[in-house]
Phi, psi and omega in degrees: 000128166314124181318318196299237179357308141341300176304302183293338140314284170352278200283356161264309163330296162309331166272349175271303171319343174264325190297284164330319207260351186069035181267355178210123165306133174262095185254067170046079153309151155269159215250151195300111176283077210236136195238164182243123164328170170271330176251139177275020209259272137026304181098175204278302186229138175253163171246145156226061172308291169324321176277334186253015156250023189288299207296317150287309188292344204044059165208174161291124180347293214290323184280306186304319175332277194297353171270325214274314179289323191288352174252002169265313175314135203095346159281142198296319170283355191254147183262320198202157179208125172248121140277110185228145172306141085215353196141011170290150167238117202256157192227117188238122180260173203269166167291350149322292175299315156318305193294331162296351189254358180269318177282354168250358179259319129003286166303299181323324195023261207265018165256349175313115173091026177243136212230135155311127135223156174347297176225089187299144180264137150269141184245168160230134154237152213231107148209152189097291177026043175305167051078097174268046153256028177171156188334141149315123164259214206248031177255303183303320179317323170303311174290346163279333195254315167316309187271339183292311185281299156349289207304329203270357187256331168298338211262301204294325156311353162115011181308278059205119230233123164235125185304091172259135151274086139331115194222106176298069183255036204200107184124196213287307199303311201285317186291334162328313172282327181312322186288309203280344167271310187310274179352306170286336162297329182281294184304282169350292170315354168095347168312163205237105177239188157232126192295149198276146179319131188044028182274189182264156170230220159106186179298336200268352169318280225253042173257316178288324177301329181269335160288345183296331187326318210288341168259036193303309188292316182302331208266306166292015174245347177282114169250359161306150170294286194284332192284320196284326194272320213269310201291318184287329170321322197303284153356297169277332149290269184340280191285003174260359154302300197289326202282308176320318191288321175323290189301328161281337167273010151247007172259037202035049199228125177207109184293154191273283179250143159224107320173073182280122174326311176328322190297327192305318199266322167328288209252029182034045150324290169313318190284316166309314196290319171317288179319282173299332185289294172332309194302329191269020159064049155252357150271149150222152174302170139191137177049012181111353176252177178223120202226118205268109134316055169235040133307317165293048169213327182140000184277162194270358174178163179270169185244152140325139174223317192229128183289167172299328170244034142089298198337112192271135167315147165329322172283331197296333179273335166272350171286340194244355155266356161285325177290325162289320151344287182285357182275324181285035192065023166288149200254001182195145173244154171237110183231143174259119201238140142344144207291308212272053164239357183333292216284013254198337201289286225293338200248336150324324227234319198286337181260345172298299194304315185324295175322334196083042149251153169304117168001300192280006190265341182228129173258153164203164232215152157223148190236121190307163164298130184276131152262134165235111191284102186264088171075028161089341165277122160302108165283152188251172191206132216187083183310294206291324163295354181094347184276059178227129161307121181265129180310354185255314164347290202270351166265335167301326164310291217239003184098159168290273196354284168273010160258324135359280172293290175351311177279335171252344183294010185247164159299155174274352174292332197264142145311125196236144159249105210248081169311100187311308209273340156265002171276309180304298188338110165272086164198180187283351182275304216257122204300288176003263190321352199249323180291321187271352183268349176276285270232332164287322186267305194293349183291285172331302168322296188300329169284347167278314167313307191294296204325306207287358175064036174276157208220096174278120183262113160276343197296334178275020179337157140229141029101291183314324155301328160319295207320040179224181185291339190250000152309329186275291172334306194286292153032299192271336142304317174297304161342317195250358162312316191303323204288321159336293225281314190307317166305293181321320179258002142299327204231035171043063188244089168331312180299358179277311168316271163349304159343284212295303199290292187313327178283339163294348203252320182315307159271022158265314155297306171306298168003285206295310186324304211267353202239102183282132203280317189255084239223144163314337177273109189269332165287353175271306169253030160271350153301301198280349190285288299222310177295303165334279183306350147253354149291334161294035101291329194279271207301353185256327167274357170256033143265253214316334185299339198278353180092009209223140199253120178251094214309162157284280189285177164190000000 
């Protein structure tokens, strides 16, 4: 059980216990809420109970508060209990207690903060699903480390999570590319052509073009126009899949599926998805097309699903692969999507319900724009010129770690600026270094005991040795990783993770600055080794969830 949840036990006992004693009226209470103060001053969790039953009870915060502490007080985990204006009730645990939960994150080692449950939900989360006309640049890189560290926060709450990739192998974009490598296969054959109107360019254009040479006889038996556009298009997805599927299994990423459009339309998915929405009185004609009402979901207009020349939209095929999603039996969808798809959410999500699933069966998430700040200047980025930063560039450049971390310490709501010249820095200004390098000196500590031929007991642990502010603080921080992650992966925010480990490696460095680990007082530092070995357990399982690796050395 989360402390956070302990506490909130504690104090709904205590209001049944005042209730029962008649020191409180039960006139249908509001039910117990607990927050973390702005301050440690404050005390570990507050309640404001007191202040939003004032209005019922007819009494003063301040008075239901002190009723409210004298049935709180006596618990084994609570140190203090404050009452303070405006009607806060602040809960400071004991140190007693810390040390026990410092002696069970030990025992936990690499499940701490992992949580069993009763009835695990299966997810599917859908991210990255660029485009396969051209390299990951380092806007899918975001959505790769975002979305990878969710599923690994979803897996650690007790889940069972599977990672899909999407491949857009189907429309106007595939025919487009086909063309733009033939033209460069025709130029490379010495011929004099003109490159299609929008097409794509850049060197990897004319990269794909030159391995097709190997199918030069196959390739002189096609006499069609469109059949010659459909073999090089193939050709060229097939080789811009595999380099994508590469740059993510070195961004540490490894998908359960990857999921082709082609298949949808292939296996009369799209005609079925069609099929049901009509029966259920969600389509109507106009002008020759067929149009998904989803204004009745909350869209700003209906869309199009089938064209004036039978052709189906872009939505009807994403309407009919989320509709293949739930047929495979997920109890939750997740999709992660780019800023300029925002208007896209309502008429999706407006097709889900249509089918007859609940609102809450698919969420999606957008992850904001990257700038990559180079010497203080924005590089621009631009697929179809040949103009992108490539994400195997920049993990090759500065590391996975730390391009990871980068990508996730911010909200994904926010624009981010991804400073190249401080991502390089071995130094304590780049948060990467400072996390791995707290996790490294406690490695370090322990080799050092042993060289000195100290023999670590933590069962010799003592309480008495905890007893100072900086012990207690970090003590008390360690605690609320489960309560992190379970939040981070409720409310599907990565940045939070990110957060925490940094403000652990922070009071930890502090620890260290004022306190010597390794002392002639062997109940003293088999305390402090004992403290040292939960925070090295903390920082090493919240870098991986994040996908970033956490060195012995440095």
């Amino acid at each position: 059980m989360l402390v956070r949840d302990e506490v909130k036990n504690i104090i709904t006992k205590a209001c049944e216990s005042a209730v029962n004693a008649n020191k409180l009226e039960n006139t249908g209470l509001p039910e117990i809420r607990i927050e973390y103060p702005k301050e440690e001053r404050f005390g570990d969790y507050a309640s404001s109970f007191a202040l939003e039953s004032a209005k019922l009870l007819r009494k003063s915060p301040i008075e239901i508060g002190n009723t409210m502490k004298e049935f709180i007080e006596g618990s084994k985990i609570i140190e203090k209990v404050e009452v303070v204006k405006p009607g806060f009730i602040n809960i400071f645990l004991s140190t007693d207690f810390l040390h026990q939960c410092l002696m069970n994150i030990r025992k936990e080692a690499d499940q701490y903060g992992k949580f069993d449950k009763k009835n695990p939900e299966r997810i599917n989360i859908e991210f990255v699903s660029a485009n396969p006309t051209g390299p990951l640049n380092v806007v899918s890189a975001r959505a790769a480390a975002v979305g990878d560290t969710i599923a690994n926060l979803l897996e650690a709450a007790g889940n069972t999570v599977d990672r899909e990739y999407y491949i857009n192998d189907h429309g106007n974009q595939v025919y487009l590319l086909g063309k733009s490598v033939l033209a460069r296969y025709r130029e490379l054959s010495g011929e004099e052509v003109e490159f299609p109107e929008q097409g794509y360019q850049g060197e990897y254009i004319k990269e794909i073009a030159e391995e097709c040479g190997k199918y030069s006889d196959e390739i002189n038996t096609i006499a069609d126009e469109d059949e010659l556009i459909d073999f090089f298009a193939a050709k060229a997805i097939e080789h811009n899949v595999a380099g994508q599927k590469n740059d993510l299994e070195s961004f540490n990423i490894n998908y359960r599926t990857f999921f082709s459009e082609k298949t949808l339309h292939r296996n009369g998915d799209v005609e079925s998805t069609l099929a049901l929405l009509e029966e259920k009185g969600m389509i109507y004609e106009e002008e020759g097309k067929k149009i998904f009402r989803s204004t009745d979901f909350g869209d700003d207009k209906d869309r199009v699903v089938v064209r004036e020349d039978g052709r189906p939209t872009y939505l009807l095929a994403d309407i009919a692969y989320h509709k293949n999603k739930i047929d495979r039996g997920y109890d939750r969808l997740i999709d992660i999507w780019g800023p300029d798809h925002h208007g896209y959410i309502a008429r999706l999500k407006g097709a889900i319900q249509a089918m007859g699933h609940p609102e809450d069966k698919l969420k999606i998430l957008i992850v904001q724009q990257v700038n990559l700040l180079m010497q203080g200047e924005i590089k621009k980025m631009s697929k179809r010129l040949g103009k992108f930063s490539l994400m195997k560039d920049l993990i090759g450049d500065i590391g996975t770690d730390v391009a990871r971390y980068f990508f996730i310490m911010r909200t994904m709501d926010s624009h981010l600026d991804f400073d190249i010249e401080l991502a390089k820095r071995e130094s304590s200004e780049n948060p990467v270094f400072y996390l791995q390098y707290a996790h490294a000196r406690i490695c370090s500590i322990f080799r050092e005991a042993e060289k000195r031929g100290f023999k670590y007991n933590p069962e010799k642990s003592s309480t008495e040795h905890l007893n100072n502010p900086e012990t207690i603080s970090l003590m008390k921080l360690m605690v609320r990783f489960p309560e992190d992650i379970y939040d981070a992966a409720e409310k599907a925010e990565p940045h939070r993770i990110a957060s925490y480990l940094l403000k652990l490696a922070q009071k930890y460095h502090k620890f260290y600055t004022e306190h010597r680990v390794l002392s002639d007082d062997s109940v003293m530092t088999n305390t402090y080794l004992a403290l040292c070995e939960g925070v090295k357990i903390i920082l090493k399982n919240g870098l991986h969830l994040l996908g970033i690796s956490a060195p012995e050395s440095m």
